[in-house]
TORKOL-4160 file (C-alpha; in steps of 0.2 Angstrom, whole numbers, padded with zeros to 4 digits, m for minus):
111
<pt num="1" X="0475" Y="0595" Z="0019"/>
<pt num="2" X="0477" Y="0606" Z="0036"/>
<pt num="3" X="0488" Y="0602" Z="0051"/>
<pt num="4" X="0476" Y="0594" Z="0060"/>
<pt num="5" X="0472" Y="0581" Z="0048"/>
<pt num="6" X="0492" Y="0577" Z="0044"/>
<pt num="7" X="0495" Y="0575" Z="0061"/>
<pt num="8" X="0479" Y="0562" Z="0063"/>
<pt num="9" X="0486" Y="0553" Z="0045"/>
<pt num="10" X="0502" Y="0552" Z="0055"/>
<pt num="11" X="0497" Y="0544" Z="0070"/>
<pt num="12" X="0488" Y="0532" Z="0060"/>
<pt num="13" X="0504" Y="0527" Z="0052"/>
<pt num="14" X="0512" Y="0526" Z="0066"/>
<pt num="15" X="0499" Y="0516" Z="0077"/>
<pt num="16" X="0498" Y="0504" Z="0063"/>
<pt num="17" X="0517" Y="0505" Z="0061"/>
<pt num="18" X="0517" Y="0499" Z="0078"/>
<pt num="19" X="0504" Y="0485" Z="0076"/>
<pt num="20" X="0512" Y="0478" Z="0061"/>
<pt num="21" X="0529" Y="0478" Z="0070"/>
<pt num="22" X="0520" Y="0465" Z="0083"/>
<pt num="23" X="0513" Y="0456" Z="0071"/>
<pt num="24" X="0529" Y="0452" Z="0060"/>
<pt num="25" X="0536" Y="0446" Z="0078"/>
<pt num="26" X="0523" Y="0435" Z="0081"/>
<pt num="27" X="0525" Y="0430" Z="0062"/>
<pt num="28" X="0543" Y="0427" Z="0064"/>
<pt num="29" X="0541" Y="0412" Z="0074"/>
<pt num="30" X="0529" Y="0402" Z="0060"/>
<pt num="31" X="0545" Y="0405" Z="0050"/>
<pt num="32" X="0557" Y="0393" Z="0061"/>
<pt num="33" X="0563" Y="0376" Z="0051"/>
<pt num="34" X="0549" Y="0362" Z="0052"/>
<pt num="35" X="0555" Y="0348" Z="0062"/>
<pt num="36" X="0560" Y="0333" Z="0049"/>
<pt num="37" X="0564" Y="0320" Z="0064"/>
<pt num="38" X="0551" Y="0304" Z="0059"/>
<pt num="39" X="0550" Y="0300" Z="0077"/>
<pt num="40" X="0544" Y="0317" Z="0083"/>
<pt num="41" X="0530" Y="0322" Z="0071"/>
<pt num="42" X="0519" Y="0310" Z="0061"/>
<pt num="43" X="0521" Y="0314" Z="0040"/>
<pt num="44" X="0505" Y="0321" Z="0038"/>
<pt num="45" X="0508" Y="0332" Z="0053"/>
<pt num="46" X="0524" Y="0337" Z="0048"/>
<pt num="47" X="0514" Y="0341" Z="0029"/>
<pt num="48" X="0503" Y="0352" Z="0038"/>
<pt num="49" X="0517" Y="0362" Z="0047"/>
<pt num="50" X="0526" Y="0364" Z="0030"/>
<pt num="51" X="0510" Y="0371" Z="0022"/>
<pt num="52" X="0507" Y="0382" Z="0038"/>
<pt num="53" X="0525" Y="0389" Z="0037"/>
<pt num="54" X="0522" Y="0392" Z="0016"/>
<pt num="55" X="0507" Y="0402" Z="0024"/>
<pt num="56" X="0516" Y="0411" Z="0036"/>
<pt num="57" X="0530" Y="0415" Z="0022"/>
<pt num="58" X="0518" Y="0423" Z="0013"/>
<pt num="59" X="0510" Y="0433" Z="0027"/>
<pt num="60" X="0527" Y="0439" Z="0031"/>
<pt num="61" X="0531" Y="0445" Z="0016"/>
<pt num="62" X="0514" Y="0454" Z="0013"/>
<pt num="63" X="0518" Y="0462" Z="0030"/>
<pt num="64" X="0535" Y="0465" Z="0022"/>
<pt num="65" X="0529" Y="0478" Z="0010"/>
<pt num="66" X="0515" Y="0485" Z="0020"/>
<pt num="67" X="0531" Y="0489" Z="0032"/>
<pt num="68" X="0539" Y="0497" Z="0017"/>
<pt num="69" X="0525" Y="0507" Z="0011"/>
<pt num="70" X="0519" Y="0514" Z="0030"/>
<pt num="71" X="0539" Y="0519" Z="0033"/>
<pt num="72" X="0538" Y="0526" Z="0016"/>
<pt num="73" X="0523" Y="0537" Z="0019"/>
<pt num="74" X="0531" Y="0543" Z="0036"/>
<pt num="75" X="0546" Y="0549" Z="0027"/>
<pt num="76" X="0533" Y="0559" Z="0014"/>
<pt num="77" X="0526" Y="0567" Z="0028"/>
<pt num="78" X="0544" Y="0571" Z="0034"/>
<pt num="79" X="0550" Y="0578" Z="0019"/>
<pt num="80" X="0534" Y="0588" Z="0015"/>
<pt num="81" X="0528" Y="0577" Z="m0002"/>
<pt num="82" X="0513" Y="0567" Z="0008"/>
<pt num="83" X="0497" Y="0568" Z="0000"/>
<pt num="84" X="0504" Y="0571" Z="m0018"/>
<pt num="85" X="0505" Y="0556" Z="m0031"/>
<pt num="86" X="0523" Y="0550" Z="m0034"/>
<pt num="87" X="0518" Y="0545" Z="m0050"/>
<pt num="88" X="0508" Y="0561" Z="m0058"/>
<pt num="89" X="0513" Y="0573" Z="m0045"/>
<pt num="90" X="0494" Y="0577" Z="m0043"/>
<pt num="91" X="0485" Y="0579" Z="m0026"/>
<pt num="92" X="0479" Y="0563" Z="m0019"/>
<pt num="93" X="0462" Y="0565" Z="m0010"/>
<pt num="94" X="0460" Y="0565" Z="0007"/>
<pt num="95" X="0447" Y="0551" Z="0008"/>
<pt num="96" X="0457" Y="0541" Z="0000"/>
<pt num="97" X="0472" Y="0544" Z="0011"/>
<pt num="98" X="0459" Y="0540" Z="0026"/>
<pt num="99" X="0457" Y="0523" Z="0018"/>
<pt num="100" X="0475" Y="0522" Z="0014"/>
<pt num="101" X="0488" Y="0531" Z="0024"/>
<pt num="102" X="0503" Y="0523" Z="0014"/>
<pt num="103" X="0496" Y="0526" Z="m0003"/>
<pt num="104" X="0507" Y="0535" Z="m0014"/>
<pt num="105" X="0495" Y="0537" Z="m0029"/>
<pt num="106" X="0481" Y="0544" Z="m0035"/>
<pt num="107" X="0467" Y="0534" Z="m0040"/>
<pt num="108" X="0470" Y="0537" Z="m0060"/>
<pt num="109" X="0488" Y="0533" Z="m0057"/>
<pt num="110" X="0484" Y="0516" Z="m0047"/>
<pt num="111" X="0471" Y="0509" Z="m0059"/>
């Protein structure tokens, strides 16, 4: 892999670094205790707020480690060990790096 296309990989991360920073915001707000109070919110409203925040739980911690896994790709690319599997130490394909920028595997050690 040349300069050029690290530095492209790199702005992806970082642009979807960014997009994913606004998202968990917007995400955090689903997360906020459901209202219990009988006179505000009918039961079945109130079930479908607590199922929407179940959702939303899950969304956030799926975003969670996709925050994880893009930082940990920038700090590979930091510290010169981007593009090579963390797990076999073989060279991970660029095409698959275009796909997925925060991979840390190869395709043999993923599977």
């Amino acid at each position: 892999m040349d300069e050029q296309q690290l530095a492209e990989l790199r702005a992806t991360l970082a642009a979807e670094l960014t997009r994913l920073e606004q998202s968990m915001n917007t995400t955090a707000e689903g997360l906020k205790p459901v209202e219990l109070d009988q006179t505000a919110v009918g039961r079945l409203s109130r079930m479908d707020e607590l199922q929407n925040q179940a959702m939303t739980r899950n969304l956030h911690e799926r975003q969670e480690m996709k925050l994880a896994g893009l930082t940990q790709a920038l700090n590979r690319i930091e510290d010169g060990t981007y593009g090579t599997c963390t797990e076999c130490g073989g060279e991970i394909p660029l095409a698959r790096l275009e796909v997925f920028p925060e991979t840390a595997t190869c395709m043999e050690c993923t599977a």
